[in-house]
C-alpha positions in Angstrom: 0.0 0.0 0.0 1.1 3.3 -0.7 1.2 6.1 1.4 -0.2 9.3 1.0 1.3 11.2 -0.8 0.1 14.8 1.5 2.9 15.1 4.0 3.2 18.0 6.7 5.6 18.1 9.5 4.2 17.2 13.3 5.3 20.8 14.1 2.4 21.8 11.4 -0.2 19.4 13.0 0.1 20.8 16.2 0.5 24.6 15.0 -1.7 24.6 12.2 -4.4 22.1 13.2 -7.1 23.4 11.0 -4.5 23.5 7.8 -3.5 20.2 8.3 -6.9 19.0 8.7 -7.9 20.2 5.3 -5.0 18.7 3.6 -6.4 15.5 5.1 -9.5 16.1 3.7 -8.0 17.2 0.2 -5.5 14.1 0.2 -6.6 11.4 -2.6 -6.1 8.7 -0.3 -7.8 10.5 2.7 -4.3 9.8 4.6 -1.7 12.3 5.5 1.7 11.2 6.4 3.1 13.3 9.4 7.5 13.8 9.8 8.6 13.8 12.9 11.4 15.2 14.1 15.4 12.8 14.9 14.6 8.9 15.4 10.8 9.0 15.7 8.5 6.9 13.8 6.2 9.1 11.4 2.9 8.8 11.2 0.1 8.6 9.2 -3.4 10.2 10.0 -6.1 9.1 8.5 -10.1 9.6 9.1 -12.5 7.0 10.4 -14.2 6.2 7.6 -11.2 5.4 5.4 -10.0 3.0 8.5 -13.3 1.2 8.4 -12.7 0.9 4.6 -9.4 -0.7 4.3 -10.1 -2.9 7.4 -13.3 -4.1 5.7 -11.0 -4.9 2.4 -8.4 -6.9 4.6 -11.2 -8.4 6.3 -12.7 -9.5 3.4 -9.8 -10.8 1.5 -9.0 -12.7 4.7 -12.3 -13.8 4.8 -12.1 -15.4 0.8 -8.4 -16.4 0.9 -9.7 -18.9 3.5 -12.8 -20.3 1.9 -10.7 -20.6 -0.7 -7.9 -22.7 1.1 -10.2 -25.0 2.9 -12.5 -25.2 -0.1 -10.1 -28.2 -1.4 -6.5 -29.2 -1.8 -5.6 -28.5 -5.0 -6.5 -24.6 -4.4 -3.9 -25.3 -1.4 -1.7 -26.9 -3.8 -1.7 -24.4 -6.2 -1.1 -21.3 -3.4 1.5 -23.4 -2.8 2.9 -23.1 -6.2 2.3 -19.7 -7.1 3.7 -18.3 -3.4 7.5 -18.0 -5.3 5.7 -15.0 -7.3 3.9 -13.4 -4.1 7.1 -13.8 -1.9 10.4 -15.0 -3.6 12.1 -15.8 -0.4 9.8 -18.9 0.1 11.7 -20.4 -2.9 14.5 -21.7 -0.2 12.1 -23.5 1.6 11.6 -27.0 1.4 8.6 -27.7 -0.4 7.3 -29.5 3.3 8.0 -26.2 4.9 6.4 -23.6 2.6 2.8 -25.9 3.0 3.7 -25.8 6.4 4.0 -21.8 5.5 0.9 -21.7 3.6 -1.7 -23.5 6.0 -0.1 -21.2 9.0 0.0 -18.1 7.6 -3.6 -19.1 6.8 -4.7 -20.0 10.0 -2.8 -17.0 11.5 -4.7 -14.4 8.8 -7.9 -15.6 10.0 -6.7 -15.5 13.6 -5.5 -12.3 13.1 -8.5 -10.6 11.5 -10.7 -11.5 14.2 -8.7 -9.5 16.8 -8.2 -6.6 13.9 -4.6 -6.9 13.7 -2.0 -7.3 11.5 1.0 -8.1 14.4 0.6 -11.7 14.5 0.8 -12.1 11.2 3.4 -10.1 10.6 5.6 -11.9 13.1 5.1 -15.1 11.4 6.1 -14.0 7.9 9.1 -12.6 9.7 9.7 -16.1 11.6 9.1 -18.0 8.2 11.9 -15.2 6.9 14.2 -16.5 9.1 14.0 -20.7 8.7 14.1 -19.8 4.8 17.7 -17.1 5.4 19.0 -20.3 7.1 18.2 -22.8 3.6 19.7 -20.0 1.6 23.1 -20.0 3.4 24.2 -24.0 3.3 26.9 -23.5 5.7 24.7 -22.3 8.3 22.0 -24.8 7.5 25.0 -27.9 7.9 25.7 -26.4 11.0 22.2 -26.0 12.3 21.7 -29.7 11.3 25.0 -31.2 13.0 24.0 -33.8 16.2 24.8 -31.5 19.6 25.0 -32.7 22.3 22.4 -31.4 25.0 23.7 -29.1 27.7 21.0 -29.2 29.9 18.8 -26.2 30.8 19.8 -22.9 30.4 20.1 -20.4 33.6 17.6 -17.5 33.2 19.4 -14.1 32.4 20.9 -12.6 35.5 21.1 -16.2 37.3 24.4 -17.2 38.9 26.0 -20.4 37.1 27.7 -23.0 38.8 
């Protein structure tokens, strides 16, 4: 998704309230994207009806990706062969592992949706990320595969060892 492409400055939000109001409600995309000053995040301000619009559209797309995935397997088989074009990264996954990719992330959209939030599945993409960095690099996936032995449990942070 794109941003908006109005932009002020927080200093103009909070000085200028009524001006930056009405480039909100002159902005396209009904979104303004607000700079703030050093290391802090910007944000975007948006009105409430353009929230309940794109969280209807995720919603709903959440809503049919599912049907469609438990309508049968070969519409799981073929997510499963067409995710390589939606995210290239998956391509270093076993095949085992991006199902295993496809039916979570399912599950974890529709999980997500019903609390209205995109964190969870977020995190998993990210997690999925990770396991498929670690097929990419075969050094590190021999290494991560070698027999260890087991140390036992590991002390809690700030715990004196023996």
């Amino acid at each position: 998704m794109s941003i908006a492409a109005s932009e002020i400055n927080f200093s103009d939000l909070s000085n200028k309230p009524a001006d930056s109001v009405r480039k909100l409600q002159e902005s396209p995309s009904r979104t303004l994207l607000v700079h703030r000053r050093g290391d802090e995040e910007d944000l975007v301000l948006t009105t409430a009806s353009r929230a309940r619009e794109v969280r209807e559209v995720v919603s709903t797309t959440t809503a049919l990706f599912v049907a469609l995935m438990q309508h049968s397997e070969s519409v799981r088989d073929l997510v499963t062969d067409v995710m390589p074009t939606a995210l290239p990264w998956v391509r270093f996954l076993p095949r085992e592992d991006m199902q295993a990719f496809v039916v979570e992330l399912v599950d974890t959209l529709q999980a997500a949706d019903s609390l209205g939030t995109p964190a969870p599945v977020t995190q998993l993409i990210t997690q999925w990320q990770h396991t498929a960095e670690v097929h990419a690099d075969p050094r590190l996936l021999a290494i991560l595969r070698q027999d260890g032995e087991d140390l036992g449990d590991v002390p809690a942070p700030g715990a004196a060892t023996a």
